[in-house]
BATIVO-577591 format. One record per residue (C-alpha): residue number from 1; x negated, y, z. Coordinates in nm, 2 decimals. Example, Ala and Ser with C-alpha at 12.3 -4.5 7.8 and 13.67 -1.06 7.14 Angstrom:
BATIVO-577591
n, xx, yy, zz
1, -1.23, -0.45, 0.78
2, -1.37, -0.11, 0.71
//
This chain:
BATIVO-577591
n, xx, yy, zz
1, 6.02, 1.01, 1.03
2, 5.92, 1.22, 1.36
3, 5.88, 0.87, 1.54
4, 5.62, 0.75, 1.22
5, 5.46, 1.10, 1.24
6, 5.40, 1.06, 1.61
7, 5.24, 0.69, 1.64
8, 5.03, 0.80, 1.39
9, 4.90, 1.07, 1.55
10, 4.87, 0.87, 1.85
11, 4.65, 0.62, 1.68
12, 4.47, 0.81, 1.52
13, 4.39, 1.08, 1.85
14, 4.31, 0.70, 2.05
15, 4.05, 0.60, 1.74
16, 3.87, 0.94, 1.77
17, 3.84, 0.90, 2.13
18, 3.69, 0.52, 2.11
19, 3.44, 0.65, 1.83
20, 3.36, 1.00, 1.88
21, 3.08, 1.18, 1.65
22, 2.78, 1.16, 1.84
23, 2.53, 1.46, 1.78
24, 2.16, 1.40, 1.85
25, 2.05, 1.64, 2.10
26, 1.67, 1.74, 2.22
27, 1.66, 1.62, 2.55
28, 1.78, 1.26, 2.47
29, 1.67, 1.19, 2.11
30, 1.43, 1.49, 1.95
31, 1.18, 1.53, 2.22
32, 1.11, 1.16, 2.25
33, 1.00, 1.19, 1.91
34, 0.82, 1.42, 1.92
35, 0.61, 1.35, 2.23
36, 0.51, 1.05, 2.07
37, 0.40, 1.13, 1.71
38, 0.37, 1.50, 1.74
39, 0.27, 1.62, 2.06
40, -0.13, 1.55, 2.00
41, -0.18, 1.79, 1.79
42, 0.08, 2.00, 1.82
43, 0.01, 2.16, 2.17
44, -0.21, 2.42, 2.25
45, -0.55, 2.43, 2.15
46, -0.51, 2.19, 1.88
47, -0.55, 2.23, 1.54
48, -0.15, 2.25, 1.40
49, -0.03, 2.58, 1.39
50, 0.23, 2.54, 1.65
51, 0.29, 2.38, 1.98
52, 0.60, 2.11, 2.03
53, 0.61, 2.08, 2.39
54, 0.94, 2.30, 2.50
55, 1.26, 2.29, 2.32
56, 1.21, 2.65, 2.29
57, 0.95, 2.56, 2.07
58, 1.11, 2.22, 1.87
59, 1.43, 2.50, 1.83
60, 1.26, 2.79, 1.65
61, 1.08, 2.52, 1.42
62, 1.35, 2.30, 1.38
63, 1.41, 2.39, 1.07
64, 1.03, 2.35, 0.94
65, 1.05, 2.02, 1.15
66, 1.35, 1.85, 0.98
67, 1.20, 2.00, 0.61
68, 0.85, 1.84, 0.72
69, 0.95, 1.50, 0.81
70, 1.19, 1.44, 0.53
71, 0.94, 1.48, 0.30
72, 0.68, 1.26, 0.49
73, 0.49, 1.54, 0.51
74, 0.46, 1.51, 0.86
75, 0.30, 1.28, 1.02
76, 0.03, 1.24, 0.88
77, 0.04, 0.88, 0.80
78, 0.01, 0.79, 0.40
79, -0.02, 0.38, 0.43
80, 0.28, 0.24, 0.31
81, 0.56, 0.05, 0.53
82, 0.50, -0.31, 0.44
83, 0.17, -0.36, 0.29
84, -0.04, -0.40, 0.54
85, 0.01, -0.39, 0.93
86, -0.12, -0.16, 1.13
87, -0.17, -0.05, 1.53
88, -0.12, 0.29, 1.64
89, 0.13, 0.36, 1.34
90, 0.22, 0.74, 1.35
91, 0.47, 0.71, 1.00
92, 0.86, 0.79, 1.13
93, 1.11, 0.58, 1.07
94, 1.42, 0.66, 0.85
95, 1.65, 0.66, 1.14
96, 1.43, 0.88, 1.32
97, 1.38, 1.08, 1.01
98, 1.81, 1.11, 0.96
99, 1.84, 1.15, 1.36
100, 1.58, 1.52, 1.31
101, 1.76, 1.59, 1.02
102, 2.13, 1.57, 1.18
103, 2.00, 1.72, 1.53
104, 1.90, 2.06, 1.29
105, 2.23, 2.09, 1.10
106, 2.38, 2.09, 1.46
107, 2.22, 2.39, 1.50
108, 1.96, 2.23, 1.75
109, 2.14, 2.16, 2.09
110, 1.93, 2.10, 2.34
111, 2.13, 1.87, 2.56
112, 2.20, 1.74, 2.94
113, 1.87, 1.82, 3.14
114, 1.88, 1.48, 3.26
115, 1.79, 1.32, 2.98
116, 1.48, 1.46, 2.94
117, 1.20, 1.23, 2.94
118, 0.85, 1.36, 3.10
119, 0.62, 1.55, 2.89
120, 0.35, 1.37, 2.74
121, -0.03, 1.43, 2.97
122, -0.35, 1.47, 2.81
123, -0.71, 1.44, 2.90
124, -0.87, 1.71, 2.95
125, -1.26, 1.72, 2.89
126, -1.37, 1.34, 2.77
127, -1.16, 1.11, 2.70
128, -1.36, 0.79, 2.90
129, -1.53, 0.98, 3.09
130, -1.89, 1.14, 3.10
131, -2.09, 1.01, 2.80
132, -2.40, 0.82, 2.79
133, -2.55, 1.08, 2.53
134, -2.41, 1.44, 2.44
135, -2.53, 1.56, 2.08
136, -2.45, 1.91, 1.93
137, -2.47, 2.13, 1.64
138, -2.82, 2.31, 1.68
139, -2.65, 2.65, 1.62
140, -2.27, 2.71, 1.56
141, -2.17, 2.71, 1.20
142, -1.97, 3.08, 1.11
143, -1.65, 2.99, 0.92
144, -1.51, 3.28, 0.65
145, -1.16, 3.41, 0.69
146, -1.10, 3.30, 0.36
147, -1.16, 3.05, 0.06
148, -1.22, 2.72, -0.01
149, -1.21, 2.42, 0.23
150, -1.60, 2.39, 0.34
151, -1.79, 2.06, 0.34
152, -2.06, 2.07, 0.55
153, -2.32, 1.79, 0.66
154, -2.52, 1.89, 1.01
155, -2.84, 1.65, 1.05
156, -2.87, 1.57, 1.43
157, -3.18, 1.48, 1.54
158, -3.10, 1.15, 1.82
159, -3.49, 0.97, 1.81
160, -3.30, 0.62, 1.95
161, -3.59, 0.45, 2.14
162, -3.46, 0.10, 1.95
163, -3.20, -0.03, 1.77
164, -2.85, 0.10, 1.99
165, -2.52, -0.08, 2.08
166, -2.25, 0.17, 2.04
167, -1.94, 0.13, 2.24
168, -1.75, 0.46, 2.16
169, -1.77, 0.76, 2.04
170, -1.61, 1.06, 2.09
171, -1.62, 1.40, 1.88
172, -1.52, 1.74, 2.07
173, -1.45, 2.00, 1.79
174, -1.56, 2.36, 1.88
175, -1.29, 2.50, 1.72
176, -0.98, 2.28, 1.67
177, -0.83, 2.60, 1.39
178, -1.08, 2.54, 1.11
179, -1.27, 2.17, 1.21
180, -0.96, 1.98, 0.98
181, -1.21, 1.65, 0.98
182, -1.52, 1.46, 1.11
183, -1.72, 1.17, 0.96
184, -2.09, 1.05, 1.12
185, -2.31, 0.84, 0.97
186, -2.68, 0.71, 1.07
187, -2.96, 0.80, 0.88
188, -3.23, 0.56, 0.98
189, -3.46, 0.69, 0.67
190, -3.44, 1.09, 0.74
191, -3.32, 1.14, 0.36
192, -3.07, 1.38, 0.49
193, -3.32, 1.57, 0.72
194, -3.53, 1.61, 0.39
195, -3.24, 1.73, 0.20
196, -3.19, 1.97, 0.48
197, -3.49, 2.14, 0.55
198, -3.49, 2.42, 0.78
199, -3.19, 2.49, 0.72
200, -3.06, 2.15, 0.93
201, -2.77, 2.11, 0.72
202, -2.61, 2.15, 0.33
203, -2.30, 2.12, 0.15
204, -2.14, 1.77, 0.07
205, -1.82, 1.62, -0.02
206, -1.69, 1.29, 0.04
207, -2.02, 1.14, 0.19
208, -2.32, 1.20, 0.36
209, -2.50, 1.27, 0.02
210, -2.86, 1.12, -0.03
211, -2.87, 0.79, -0.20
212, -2.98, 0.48, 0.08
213, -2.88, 0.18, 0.15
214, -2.93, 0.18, 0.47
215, -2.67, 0.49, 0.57
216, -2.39, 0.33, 0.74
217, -2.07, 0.47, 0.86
218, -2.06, 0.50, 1.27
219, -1.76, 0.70, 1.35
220, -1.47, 0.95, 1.24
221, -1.24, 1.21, 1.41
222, -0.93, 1.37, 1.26
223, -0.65, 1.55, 1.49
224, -0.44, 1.36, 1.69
225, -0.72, 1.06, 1.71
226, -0.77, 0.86, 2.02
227, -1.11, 0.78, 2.12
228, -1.11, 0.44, 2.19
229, -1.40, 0.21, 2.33
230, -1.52, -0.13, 2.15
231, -1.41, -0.47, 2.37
232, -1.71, -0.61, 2.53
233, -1.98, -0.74, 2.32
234, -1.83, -0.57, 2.02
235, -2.06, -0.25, 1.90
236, -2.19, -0.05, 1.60
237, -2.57, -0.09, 1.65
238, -2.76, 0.25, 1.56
239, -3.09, 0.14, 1.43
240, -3.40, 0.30, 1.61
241, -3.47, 0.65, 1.55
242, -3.19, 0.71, 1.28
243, -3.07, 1.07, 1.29
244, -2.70, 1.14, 1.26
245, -2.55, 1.33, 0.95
246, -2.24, 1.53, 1.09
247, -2.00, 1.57, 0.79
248, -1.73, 1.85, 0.87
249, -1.45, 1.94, 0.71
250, -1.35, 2.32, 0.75
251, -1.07, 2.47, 0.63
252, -1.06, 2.87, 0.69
253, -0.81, 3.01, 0.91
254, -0.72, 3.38, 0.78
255, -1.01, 3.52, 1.00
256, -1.37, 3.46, 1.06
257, -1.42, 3.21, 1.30
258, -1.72, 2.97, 1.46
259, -1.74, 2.63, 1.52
260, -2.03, 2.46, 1.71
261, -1.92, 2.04, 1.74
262, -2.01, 1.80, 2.04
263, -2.04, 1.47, 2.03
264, -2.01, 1.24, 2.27
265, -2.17, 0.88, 2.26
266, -2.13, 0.59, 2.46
267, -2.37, 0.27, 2.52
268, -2.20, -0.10, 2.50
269, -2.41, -0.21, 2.82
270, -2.39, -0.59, 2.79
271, -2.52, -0.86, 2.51
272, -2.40, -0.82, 2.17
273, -2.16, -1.09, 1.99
274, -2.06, -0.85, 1.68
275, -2.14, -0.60, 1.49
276, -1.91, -0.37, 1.33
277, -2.03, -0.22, 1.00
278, -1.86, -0.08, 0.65
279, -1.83, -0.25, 0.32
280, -1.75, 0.02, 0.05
281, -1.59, -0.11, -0.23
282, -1.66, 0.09, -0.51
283, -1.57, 0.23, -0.86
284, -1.86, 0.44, -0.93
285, -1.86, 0.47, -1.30
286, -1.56, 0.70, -1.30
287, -1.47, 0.91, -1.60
288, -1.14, 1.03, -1.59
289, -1.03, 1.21, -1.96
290, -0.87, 1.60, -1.91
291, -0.52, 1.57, -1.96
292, -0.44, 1.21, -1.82
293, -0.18, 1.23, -1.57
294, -0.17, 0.85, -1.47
295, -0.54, 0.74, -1.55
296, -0.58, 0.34, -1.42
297, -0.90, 0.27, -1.20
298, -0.98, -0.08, -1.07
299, -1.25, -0.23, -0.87
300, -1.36, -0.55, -0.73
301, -1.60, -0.72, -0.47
302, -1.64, -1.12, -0.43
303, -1.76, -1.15, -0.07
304, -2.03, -1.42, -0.04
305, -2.01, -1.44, 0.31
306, -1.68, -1.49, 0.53
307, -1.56, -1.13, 0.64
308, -1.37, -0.98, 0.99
309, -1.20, -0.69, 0.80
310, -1.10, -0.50, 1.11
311, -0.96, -0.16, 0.91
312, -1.01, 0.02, 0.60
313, -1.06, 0.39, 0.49
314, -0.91, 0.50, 0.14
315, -1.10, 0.79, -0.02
316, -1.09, 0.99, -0.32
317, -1.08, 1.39, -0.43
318, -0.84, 1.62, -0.60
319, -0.71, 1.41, -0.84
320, -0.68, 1.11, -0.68
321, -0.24, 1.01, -0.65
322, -0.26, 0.62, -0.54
323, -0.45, 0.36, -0.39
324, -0.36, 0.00, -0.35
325, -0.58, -0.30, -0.15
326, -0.57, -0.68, -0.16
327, -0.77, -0.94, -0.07
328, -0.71, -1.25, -0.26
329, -0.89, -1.61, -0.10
330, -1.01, -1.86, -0.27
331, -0.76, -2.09, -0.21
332, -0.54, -1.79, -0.46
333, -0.31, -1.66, -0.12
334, -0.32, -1.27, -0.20
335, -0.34, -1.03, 0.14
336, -0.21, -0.69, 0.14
337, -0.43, -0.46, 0.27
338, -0.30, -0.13, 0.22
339, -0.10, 0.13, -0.05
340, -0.15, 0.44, -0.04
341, 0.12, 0.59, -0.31
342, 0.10, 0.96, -0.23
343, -0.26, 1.02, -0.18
344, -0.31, 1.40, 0.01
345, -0.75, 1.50, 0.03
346, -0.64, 1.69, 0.36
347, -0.56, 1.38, 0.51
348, -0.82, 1.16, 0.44
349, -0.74, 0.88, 0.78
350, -0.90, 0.54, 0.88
351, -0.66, 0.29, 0.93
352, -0.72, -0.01, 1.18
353, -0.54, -0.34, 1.13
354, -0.27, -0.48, 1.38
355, -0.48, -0.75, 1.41
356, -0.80, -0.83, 1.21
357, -0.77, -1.01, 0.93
358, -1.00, -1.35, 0.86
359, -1.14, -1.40, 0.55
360, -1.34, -1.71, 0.41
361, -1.64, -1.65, 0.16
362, -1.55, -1.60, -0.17
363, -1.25, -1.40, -0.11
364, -1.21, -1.13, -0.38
365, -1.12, -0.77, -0.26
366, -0.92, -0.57, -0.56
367, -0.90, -0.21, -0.54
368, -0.65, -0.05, -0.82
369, -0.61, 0.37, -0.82
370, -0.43, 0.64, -1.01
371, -0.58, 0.96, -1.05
372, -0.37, 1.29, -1.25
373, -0.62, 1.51, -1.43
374, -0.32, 1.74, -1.66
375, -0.31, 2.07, -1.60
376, 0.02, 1.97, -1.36
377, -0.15, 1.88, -1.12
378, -0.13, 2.18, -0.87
379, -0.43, 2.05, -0.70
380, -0.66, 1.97, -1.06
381, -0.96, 2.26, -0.89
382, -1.06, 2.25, -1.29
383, -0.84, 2.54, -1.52
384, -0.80, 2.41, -1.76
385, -0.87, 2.04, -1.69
386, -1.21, 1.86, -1.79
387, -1.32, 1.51, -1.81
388, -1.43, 1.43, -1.44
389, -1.68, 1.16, -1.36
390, -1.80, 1.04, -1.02
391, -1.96, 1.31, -0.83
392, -1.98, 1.49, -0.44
393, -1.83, 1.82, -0.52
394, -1.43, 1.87, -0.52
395, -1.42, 1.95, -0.89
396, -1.61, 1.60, -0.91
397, -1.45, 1.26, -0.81
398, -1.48, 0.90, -0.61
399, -1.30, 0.60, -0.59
400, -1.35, 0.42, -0.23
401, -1.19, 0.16, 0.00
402, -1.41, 0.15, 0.30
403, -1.37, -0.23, 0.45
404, -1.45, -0.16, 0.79
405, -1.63, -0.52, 0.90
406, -1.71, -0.73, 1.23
407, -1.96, -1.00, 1.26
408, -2.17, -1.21, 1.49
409, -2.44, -1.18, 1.26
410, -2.68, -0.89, 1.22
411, -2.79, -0.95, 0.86
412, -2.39, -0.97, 0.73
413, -2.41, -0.59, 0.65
414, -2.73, -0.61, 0.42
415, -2.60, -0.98, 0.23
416, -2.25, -0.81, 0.14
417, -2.44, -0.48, 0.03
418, -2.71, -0.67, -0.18
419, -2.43, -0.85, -0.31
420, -2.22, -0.55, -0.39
421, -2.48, -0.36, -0.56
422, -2.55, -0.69, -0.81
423, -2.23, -0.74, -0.86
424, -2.15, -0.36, -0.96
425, -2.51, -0.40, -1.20
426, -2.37, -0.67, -1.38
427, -2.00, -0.57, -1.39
428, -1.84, -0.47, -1.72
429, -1.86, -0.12, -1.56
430, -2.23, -0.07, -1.69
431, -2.52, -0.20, -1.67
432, -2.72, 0.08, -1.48
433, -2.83, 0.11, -1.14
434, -2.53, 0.24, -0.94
435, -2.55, 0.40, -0.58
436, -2.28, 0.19, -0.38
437, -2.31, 0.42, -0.09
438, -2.02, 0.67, -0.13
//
C-alpha cells in the first residue's frame, strides 16, 4: 500500500508540474488589452472617468473593469459578432473577456516587469496635422451641473467660395467631461441659421432639425474615434456656401462646466472620383402603443441605382432595444449588414465596413427594430408610458439606418433620395408627405 500511495503521488506531483495553473497577470496579459481598446479614452483628459494607463490604475478599478466587460458594457461596441464585418472593431473577445475576469479573482497581480509591453502614444494637438480650415463655436456653450443630457445644434457660419472636396475632418472637444457626442451636417439652404436666430443655436435630438433635402451628413466624433483622411480622389463635397449645424451631445458632469468645440477641416487637393454621401433608410410613421414592451418596426428601400455601402449608423431614442440590417440583391443573395440587439442612446456609433460592400440596382435594404414602451423600461423618459410617434425630443422617437454611400457620380445622392421619398409616399406606411431626413 505505501508503494501504491507513493507512485501516486509521484504522478500526480509530475502532472502538476507539466500543467501548472497559469494566472493572467497585468504586465503580460491585462495591459495589452487594455492599451488597445481602452486606453483612448481612458487616459487623462478624456472623457471616461478614469485613466488606464498604470497598473496602479487597472488594480484599483479592477474590479469595475472585470464587472464592465462582462457585461459588454465596455467597450463601447454594440454591432453584433457575425453579422456584418467591420474594421477598427473595439468589441472584446470572450477569451479576453474570461482572461479580465480570472486576472481580478487573482487579486490583480501585476506580474514580471519584463513583460510589459510599451504604453500606447497619442497625438497631441491635430491628429494630420494643421487643418486647411479651423471653425468654432461663436461663444462657449455653459453646461449645468446637473440634469438631463443636452442636445444642442450650433449653426457655423463657413461661406464655401464653391462646392468643397472634403478629405477629413477632425472635431476637438472643448471639454472632453460633458461633450459625450458630435454629429455635423451641411446646410446649403440656411434653414437652420433661420431656426436659430440670434441666438446661433437651439435644442435638437437625433438630427439637425429643419426639414431639407438637401442636409447631408459630413462627419461624426464620439470618444475614442480616430480621425482618418479619405484615399485620394475619395471626398464628401460641401456644396458652396452651406453653413454647418454642430449637433452636440452634453451630458452634465456634477458641476457647471463650459464647452467651446473646434473643428478641424481638411481639403482633398486633387480631382474627385467619388463622392461619399448618406442614404437614410427610414421608418418615419412611427407610433409605438404605451405598454408594448416588444413593439415590431420594419422598413425598406429598393435602390434604383447600384450602391458602394461603405458603413452604416443605427439610430433611435429611449425606447429603442434592437436593430437588424440586410441588404437583399436581386438575384435573392441576402447580406448582413449589421444587428444591433442591445441598443444603448449613449452610444449612438458609426460603424465602417471591413471592406465596402457592392451592390447592383435593385437591391432591397430591410431594416427590422424593437422598441420597449412598458413602464419596465428604466429608460421609458414618459411616467407612466404614452403612445410615442416619430418626433426630435427624447420623450419622442426615430427609427434610422444611415447607409453611408460612395459614388463616381455626383447626382447618385439626389436619384436615391427622390427615390426614397416616393417610395416612403406610396408605401403602406401612409400616404402623406414624409420628411426622410432624420
Amino acid at each position: 500500500m505505501n508503494l501504491r500511495l507513493a507512485t501516486v503521488m509521484l504522478v500526480t506531483a509530475s502532472l502538476n508540474a507539466a500543467s501548472p495553473i497559469s494566472v493572467p497577470t497585468y504586465n503580460k496579459d491585462i495591459a495589452p488589452i487594455l492599451y488597445k481598446n481602452c486606453a483612448t479614452c481612458h487616459r487623462p483628459g478624456e472623457v471616461a472617468p478614469f485613466s488606464l494607463l498604470t497598473y496602479a490604475d487597472a488594480k484599483r478599478y479592477a474590479p469595475v473593469i472585470a464587472d464592465a466587460t462582462a457585461k459588454h458594457i465596455m467597450p463601447p461596441w454594440k454591432a453584433a459578432a457575425g453579422f456584418g464585418e467591420f474594421a477598427d472593431v473595439r468589441a472584446l473577445s470572450d477569451a479576453q473577456i474570461s482572461t479580465i475576469a480570472a486576472w481580478a479573482r487573482a487579486g490583480a497581480p501585476e506580474g514580471d516587469a519584463a513583460d510589459a509591453p510599451k504604453p500606447p502614444r497619442f497625438t497631441d494637438g491635430w491628429q494630420l496635422g494643421s487643418p486647411d480650415m479651423v471653425i468654432e463655436m461663436l461663444e462657449a456653450y455653459q453646461v449645468p451641473a446637473d440634469g438631463y443630457d443636452i442636445y444642442k445644434c450650433f449653426v457655423i457660419r463657413t461661406d464655401f467660395p464653391e462646392d468643397t472636396a472634403i478629405a477629413a475632418v477632425e472635431v476637438r472637444p472643448g471639454n472632453r467631461r460633458v461633450l459625450h457626442h458630435t454629429v455635423i451636417y451641411t446646410d446649403p439652404t440656411h434653414a437652420a441659421r433661420a431656426r436659430a436666430g440670434d441666438a446661433g443655436s437651439y435644442t435638437c435630438y437625433g438630427g439637425p432639425g429643419i426639414r431639407s433635402i438637401n442636409t447631408d451628413l459630413m462627419a461624426g466624433w464620439a470618444p475614442g474615434m480616430a480621425t482618418k483622411r479619405m484615399p485620394d480622389g475619395v471626398a464628401f463635397v460641401a456644396p458652396k456656401g452651406s453653413d454647418l449645424i454642430v449637433q452636440n451631445h452634453y451630458h452634465p458632469s456634477g458641476k457647471a462646466e463650459s464647452d467651446k468645440t473646434t473643428i478641424g477641416i481638411y481639403f482633398q487637393k486633387g480631382p474627385i472620383a467619388k463622392r461619399i454621401f448618406g442614404v437614410p433608410l427610414v421608418q418615419p410613421t412611427l407610433r409605438i402603443p404605451a405598454g408594448e414592451a416588444h413593439f415590431h418596426v420594419t422598413g425598406s428601400f429598393v435602390s434604383p441605382i447600384e450602391l458602394e455601402v461603405s458603413g452604416i449608423a443605427p439610430h433611435m431614442h429611449m425606447l429603442g432595444r434592437e436593430m437588424k440590417v440586410t441588404a437583399t440583391l436581386p438575384n435573392g443573395e441576402v447580406k448582413p449588414l449589421i444587428w444591433v440587439k442591445d441598443w444603448d442612446f449613449n452610444w449612438q456609433l458609426g460603424y465602417e465596413f471591413k471592406e465596402s460592400l457592392q451592390l447592383p440596382a435593385r437591391t432591397r435594404f430591410d431594416m427590422e427594430a424593437y422598441f420597449d414602451n412598458s413602464a419596465a423600461n428604466p429608460r421609458n423618459p414618459n411616467s407612466p408610458p404614452k403612445t410615442v410617434s416619430w418626433g426630435e425630443a427624447t420623450t419622442e422617437e426615430m427609427c434610422v439606418a444611415m447607409l453611408v454611400c460612395v459614388s463616381p457620380r455626383a447626382g447618385d445622392r439626389m436619384t436615391a433620395w427622390m427615390s426614397l421619398a416616393q417610395q416612403l409616399l406610396s408605401g403602406p406606411a401612409g400616404r402623406r408627405a414624409v420628411n426622410p431626413n432624420p
